[in-house]
Structure formats: structure tokens, C-alpha cells
N, C-alpha and C positions, 0 to 999 in steps of 0.2 A: 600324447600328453593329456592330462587332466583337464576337463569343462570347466573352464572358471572355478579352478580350486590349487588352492594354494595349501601349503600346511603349519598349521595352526601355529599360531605367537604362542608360545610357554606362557606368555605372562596372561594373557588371558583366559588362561584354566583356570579356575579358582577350586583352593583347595575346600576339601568336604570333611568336617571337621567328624573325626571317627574312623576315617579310610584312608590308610598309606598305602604307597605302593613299589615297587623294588622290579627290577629287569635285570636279565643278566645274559650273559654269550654261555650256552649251552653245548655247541657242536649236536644239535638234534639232527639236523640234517646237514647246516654247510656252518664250515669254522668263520671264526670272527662277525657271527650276526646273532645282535637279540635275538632272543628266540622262548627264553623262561620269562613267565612273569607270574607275580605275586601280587594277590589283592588282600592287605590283611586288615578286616573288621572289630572293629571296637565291640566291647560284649554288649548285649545289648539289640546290636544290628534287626533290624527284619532284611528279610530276602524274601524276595518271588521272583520266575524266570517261565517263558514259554522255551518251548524245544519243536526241532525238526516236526514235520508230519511223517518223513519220507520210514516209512515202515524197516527199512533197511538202516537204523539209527545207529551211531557212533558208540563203543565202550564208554567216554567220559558222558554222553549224553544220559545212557541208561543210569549210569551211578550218578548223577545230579537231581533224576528225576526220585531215587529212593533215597538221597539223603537230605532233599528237600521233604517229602513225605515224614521224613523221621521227628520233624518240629524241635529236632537237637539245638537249633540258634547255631548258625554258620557263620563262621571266626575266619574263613580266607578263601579267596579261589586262585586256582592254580591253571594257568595258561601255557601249552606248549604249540609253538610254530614247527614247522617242518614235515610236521607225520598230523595223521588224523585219525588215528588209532580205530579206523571203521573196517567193517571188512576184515576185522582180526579174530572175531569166535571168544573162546571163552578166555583163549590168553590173552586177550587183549582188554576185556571185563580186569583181569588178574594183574597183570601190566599197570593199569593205573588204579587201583586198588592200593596195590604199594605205593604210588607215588602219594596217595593221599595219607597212608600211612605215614610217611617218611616225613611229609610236612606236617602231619598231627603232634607226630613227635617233637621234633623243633620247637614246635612251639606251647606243646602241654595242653592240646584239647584232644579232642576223641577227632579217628577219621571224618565220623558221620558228621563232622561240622567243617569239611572240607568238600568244594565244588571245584570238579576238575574240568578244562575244557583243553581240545586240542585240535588242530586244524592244520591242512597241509595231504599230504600223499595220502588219497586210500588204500588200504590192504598192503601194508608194510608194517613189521612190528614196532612196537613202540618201543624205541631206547630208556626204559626206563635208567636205567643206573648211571645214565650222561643226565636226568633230570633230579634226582635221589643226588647227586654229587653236584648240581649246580644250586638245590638249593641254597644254602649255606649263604651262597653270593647274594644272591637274590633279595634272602632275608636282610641282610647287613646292607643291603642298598632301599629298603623301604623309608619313605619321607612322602610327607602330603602332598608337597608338589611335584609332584613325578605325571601327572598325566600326560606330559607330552612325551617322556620315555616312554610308557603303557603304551601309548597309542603305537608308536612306531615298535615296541617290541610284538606288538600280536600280528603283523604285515605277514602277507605272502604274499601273491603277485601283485599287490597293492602297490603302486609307484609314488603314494602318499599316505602319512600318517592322518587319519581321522578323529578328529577331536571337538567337541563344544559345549558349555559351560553358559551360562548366567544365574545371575541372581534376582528374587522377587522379595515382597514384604508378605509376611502373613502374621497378622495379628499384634501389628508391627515389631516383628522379629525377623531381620533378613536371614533368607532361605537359600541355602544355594543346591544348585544342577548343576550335573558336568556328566562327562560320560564318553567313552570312545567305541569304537566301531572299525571292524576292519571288514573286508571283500571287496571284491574286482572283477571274480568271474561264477561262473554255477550258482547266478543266483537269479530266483526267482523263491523268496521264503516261504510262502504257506505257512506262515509263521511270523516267522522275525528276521533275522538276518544271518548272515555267516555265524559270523560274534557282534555284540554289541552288551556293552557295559554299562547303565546309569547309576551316580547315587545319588542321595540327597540326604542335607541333614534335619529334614524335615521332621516333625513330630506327628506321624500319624497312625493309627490301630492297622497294627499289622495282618489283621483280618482284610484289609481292604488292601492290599498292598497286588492280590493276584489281579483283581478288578482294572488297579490300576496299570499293570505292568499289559494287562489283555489291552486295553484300550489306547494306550501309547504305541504298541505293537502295529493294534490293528489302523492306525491314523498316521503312520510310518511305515517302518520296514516291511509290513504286508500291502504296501502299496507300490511296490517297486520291482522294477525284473531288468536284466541283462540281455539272458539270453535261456530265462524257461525253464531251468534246470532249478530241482529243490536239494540243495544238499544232504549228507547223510551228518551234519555240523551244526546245523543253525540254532544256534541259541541266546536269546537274550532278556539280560539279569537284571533289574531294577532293586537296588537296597537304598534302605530306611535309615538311617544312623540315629534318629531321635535325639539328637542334638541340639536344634534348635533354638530352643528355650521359649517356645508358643505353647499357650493347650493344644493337645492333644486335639486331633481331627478325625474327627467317628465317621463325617460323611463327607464321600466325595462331592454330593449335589451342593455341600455348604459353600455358604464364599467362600471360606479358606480353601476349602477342597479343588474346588473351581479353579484358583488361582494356581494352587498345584500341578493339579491336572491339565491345563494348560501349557507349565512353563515342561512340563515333563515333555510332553507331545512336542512342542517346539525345539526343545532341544535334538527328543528320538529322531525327529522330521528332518532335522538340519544332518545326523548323523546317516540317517539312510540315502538321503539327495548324495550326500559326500560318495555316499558308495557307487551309484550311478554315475556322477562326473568321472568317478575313476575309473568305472567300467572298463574292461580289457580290449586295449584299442579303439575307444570310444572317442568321436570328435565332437557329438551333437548330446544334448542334454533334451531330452523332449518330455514336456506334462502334455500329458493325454487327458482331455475333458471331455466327458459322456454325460448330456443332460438330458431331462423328460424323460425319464426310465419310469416304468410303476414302480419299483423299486430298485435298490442299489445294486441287489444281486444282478439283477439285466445290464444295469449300467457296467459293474465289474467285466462281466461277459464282454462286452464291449470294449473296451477299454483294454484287456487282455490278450486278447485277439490280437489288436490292432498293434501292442506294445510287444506280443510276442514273435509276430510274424516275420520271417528271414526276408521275405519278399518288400514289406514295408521299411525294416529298417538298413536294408542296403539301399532302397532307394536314398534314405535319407542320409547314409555317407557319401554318396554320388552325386547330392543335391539336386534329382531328377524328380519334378514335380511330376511322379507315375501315381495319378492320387486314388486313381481305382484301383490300387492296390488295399487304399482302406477303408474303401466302402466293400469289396469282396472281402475282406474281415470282418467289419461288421456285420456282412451277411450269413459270415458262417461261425458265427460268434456262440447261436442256441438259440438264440430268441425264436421259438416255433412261430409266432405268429406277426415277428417284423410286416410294419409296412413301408415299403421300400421308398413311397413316392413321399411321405413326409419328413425323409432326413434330410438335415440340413450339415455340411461340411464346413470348416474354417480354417485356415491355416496363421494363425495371430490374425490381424481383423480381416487378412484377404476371404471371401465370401464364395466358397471355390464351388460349392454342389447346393444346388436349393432345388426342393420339394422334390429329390432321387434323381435329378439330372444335374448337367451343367449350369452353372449361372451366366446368363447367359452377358453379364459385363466380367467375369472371371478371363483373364489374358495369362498364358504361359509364363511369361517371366515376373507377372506377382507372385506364381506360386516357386518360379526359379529363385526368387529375391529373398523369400522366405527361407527355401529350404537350405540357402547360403548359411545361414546364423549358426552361429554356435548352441545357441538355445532358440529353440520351437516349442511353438505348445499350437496342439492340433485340439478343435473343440469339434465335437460330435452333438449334435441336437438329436434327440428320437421322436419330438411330438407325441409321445405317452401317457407321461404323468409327469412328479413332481420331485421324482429321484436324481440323485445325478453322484459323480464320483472320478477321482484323480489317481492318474496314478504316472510313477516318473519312469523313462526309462530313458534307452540312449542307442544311437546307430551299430548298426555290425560292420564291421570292416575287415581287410585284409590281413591286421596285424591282431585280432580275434584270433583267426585261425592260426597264425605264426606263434601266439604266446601259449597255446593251448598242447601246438602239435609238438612245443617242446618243455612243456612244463617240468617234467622229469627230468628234460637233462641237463 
């Protein structure tokens, strides 16, 4: 079951005025489940989006990243569940090329203003022509409140739909965010996340719009891991609608911008967290705090380690305070020139390791009482400098391995 997550009230989406969106039962991979989705943008839109690192990238990721490049003004993106179109070669490039055709046509703009994403099995071909024949449905079901459809039609091993939404003033003109997000498992982003979707109908110069989609990302979904694995999928899209009805916003460092860039992050933050409680048979939600780094990059090091580690997070579905599991992380984290005797360990305020030993008032069942909770947050001190950095993850368990070993079937 999900960490303290529930799925999202419909009425608390709020629609984004410029962006409908339409779902529909494709048969991509199994009958009678969402599985197509349509995002269609008002003309007008900005888009920016990061993508996978993993060198081994998906078909729909390659064609997102050229017809972003192409500055054509993107009119719809196109989401398929069940297949990941990765691992396909050049048919798989060709595969969803049509499909982007297919919905350009529909609806009378050019391909290049179509972003396709697809997620689900690697190296099986893409059913295009079950997605080329659901469109139709898809279209005819687009309306602005559909996010909580979205949300649940982009799932895969997801056992919850992903969604969150609020609104802010800028310039006294309310702004709204919303945005959904799907993953469960193979995720560690080096990027962003599985998928993840934001808009807003904010008014701002779409020159700044990569800036800001880098920074939401990197304050989010590049703070989070499962289980270490970087997909050959990860992508996600922040759009503009320019709706609002404020001046226009040249910088982010303005108040306006500020305000933006804030509500943006919060939201991304809220959808990435979502991903970890849902994690694939995850019972523990754990932030990882790494302070006194010289800088974030050592603290990251840290922190990565300690949230990647098989050894770390079975302890903590077992609730076995084995806590030199995560200072042997932290020591093989990189840092060449740790020094061992000035860390300090925490488990929430329990005070478990000071100056590289035990503490010496630290007792076993504080740190058993801890590692009980549905949510931990483990804080790392370095005594270095003035860096420091978060990141979420969540326990490995038995049913990790049981959802994995039969994903396919």
C-alpha cells in the first residue's frame, strides 16, 4: 500500500485555462484500461521539457527532443501506457512518428507540433494502429477538467493516480498549477521522473520557460530514487498557456517570477514525493538530510548512497535499527577526503552516532521506535562547510521483488 497517499479529489485539480485533456481504453497492452491520453494546447502555449540521461533513450523521447528544437509552438501531447516504445531501433523512431502524424491530422496542425510519450514494456513493438484508432475517442473526450482522468490514464505499476494543483496571485491576477505524474518503480531520474506533466496559465517569456522547467526538476524529481535505476522514459514537460491576464514575466529573479517559480516547485515536489510513497512495495517514506557539505555535490553524494543502498533500505522495511549500514554509505559515497570522526547521525531527533562513534545516551529501541514509522527522515551532519541537500526515497521490500519478477505477466 501507498505512504500516506491517497488519490487525488477531482475537485481539487483546477482547471488550466488553454489545456484540455481526453483518455481513452486503447487495448495497448491489456483490454478495458486507460491507457491513451491527449493533452491539447491552446495556440499560443510555450513548452519546455528535460528528458532521460540514460544514453539508451526511448523513440518518443528522441522525437520530443527534435520537435521541441523545431520552435514549431506544440498544439498536443500524446501519451501511450503499456509499451515504452524503447529498445525498438528505427521502427520504433517510425512507429510513433505516425502516431504523431495521425493526431496532427485530427486536428490540422503539422506533426512537429506534437510531443509523444510512452511508457510501459521495453523492446516490444509499438501498437501503433490500436493508438491511430483510439485516437478519435480520446479527442471527443478532451475537457479542462480531466486531470484526474490524466492522472490515472498514464499508470503502470502505479497502484495510485498522481495529481496536484494550486493557485497563486501574480500581479494580482490568480495563476493556476496543476500537473500529474506517474512511476512506481526504475526510478532514480538523473533528470525528472518516469512522466510528469505541469501547466500553468501563467504569462511568462517563453525564453525562460527551459530555466524554469531545469529548476523545478532539479528541486523535485531529481531528488528522489526507488531503487537506482534511470529509465530509458523519463521525461518531464512544463507548459505556459499565457493566459493569465498579468504582464508578462522577463525574469524569474522578479517577484512575479519568484512567486511562480516557487508555486511551480511545490507542486513538481508534491508530485515527485507522490511517486516515492508509491514506490513498488514500499511501506516507509524516508527524507534523507546531508548537512555541512562544501558543497551540494558531496552532500548529493551522500545522500545517494545512503537512499540507494539495498543494505540500508531493507533494513528499514524490517525496522532493524542496523545503522552502520549508513554511515558505511556515507563512507563509500566519494567524498576522498571524509573525515569520519566529525559525523554526526540522526534518526528524527533520536541522536544515534556523534563525532564517527556511537552516542553514547543513543539506546536500541529509539532507534527501533524510529525505524517503526511510516515516515523517517534520517539527517547526516558532515562538519565541512555550509552545503547541505534532500532527497526522498522509500524501503525495499519483498513485494519489490514479487512486482518486478512478474511485471510482464
Amino acid at each position: 500500500m501507498p505512504v500516506n497517499l491517497s488519490a487525488p479529489d477531482p475537485a481539487s485539480l483546477f482547471p488550466v485555462p488553454g489545456v484540455r485533456l481526453g483518455v481513452t481504453m486503447a487495448g495497448i497492452r491489456k483490454a478495458n484500461r486507460r491507457d491513451l491520453s491527449v493533452i491539447a494546447l491552446d495556440e499560443g502555449a510555450a513548452v519546455a521539457g528535460v528528458f532521460t540521461k540514460n544514453r539508451f533513450c526511448a523513440a518518443p523521447v528522441q522525437i520530443c527532443r527534435e520537435h521541441l528544437a523545431s520552435h514549431g509552438g506544440i498544439r498536443a501531447i500524446l501519451i501511450n501506457t503499456g509499451n515504452a516504445n524503447a529498445g525498438t531501433g528505427e521502427d520504433g523512431l517510425q512507429r510513433a512518428r505516425q502516431s504523431c502524424d495521425a493526431l496532427a491530422r485530427l486536428m490540422g496542425v503539422q506533426p512537429s507540433q506534437i510531443l509523444p510519450f510512452s511508457t510501459g514494456v521495453i523492446m516490444e513493438t509499438l501498437p501503433v494502429d490500436r493508438i491511430i484508432d483510439g485516437l478519435p475517442a480520446a479527442l471527443a473526450a478532451l475537457k479542462a477538467d480531466a486531470w484526474a482522468d490524466a492522472a490515472a490514464g498514464i499508470m503502470t505499476t502505479d497502484t495510485l493516480p498522481k495529481a496536484a494543483s494550486r493557485r497563486v496571485q501574480i500581479a494580482g491576477k490568480t495563476v493556476t498549477i496543476s500537473g500529474i505524474s506517474k512511476g512506481a518503480g526504475m526510478i532514480r531520474p538523473n533528470m525528472a521522473t518516469m512522466l510528469g506533466f505541469v501547466a500553468t496559465d501563467a504569462n511568462i517569456a517563453p525564453e525562460l520557460l527551459q530555466s524554469l522547467v531545469r529548476d523545478a526538476a532539479d528541486a523535485s524529481f531529481n531528488r528522489i530514487t526507488i531503487d537506482g535505476d534511470t529509465s530509458t522514459n523519463d521525461s518531464f514537460v512544463l507548459i505556459a498557456t499565457q493566459q493569465a491576464g498579468h504582464a508578462r514575466i522577463e525574469s524569474l529573479a522578479s517577484a512575479e517570477g519568484q512567486v511562480l517559480r516557487e508555486a511551480v516547485i511545490a507542486v513538481s515536489q508534491q508530485l515527485a514525493q507522490a511517486i516515492v510513497r508509491d514506490g513498488e512495495g514500499a511501506t516507509k517514506f524516508i527524507t534523507v538530510q546531508v548537512e555541512g557539505g562544501r558543497d551540494e555535490a558531496e552532500c548529493q553524494l551522500a545522500a545517494y548512497a545512503i537512499a540507494h543502498s539495498p543494505l540500508v533500505k531493507t533494513a528499514f522495511f524490517a525496522s532493524d535499527p542496523n545503522l552502520g549500514r549508513i554511515l558505511a554509505a556515507v563512507g563509500y559515497a566519494g567524498i576522498a577526503d571524509l573525515d569520519q570522526t566529525l559525523i554526526d547521525l540522526f534518526l528524527d531527533e533520536v541522536h544515534v552516532v556523534r563525532q564517527g562513534g556511537r552516542h553514547p545516551d543513543y539506546r536500541e529501541e529509539d532507534g527501533q521506535r524510529v525505524m517503526k514509522q511510516a515516515e523517517i527522515t534520517v539527517r547526516v551532519k558532515l562538519h565541512r562547510g555550509l552545503a547541505h541537500t534532500t532527497v526522498w526515497t522509500c524501503d525495499l521490500s519483498h513485494d519489490y521483488v514479487s512486482i518486478n519478477a512478474d511485471y510482464r505477466s
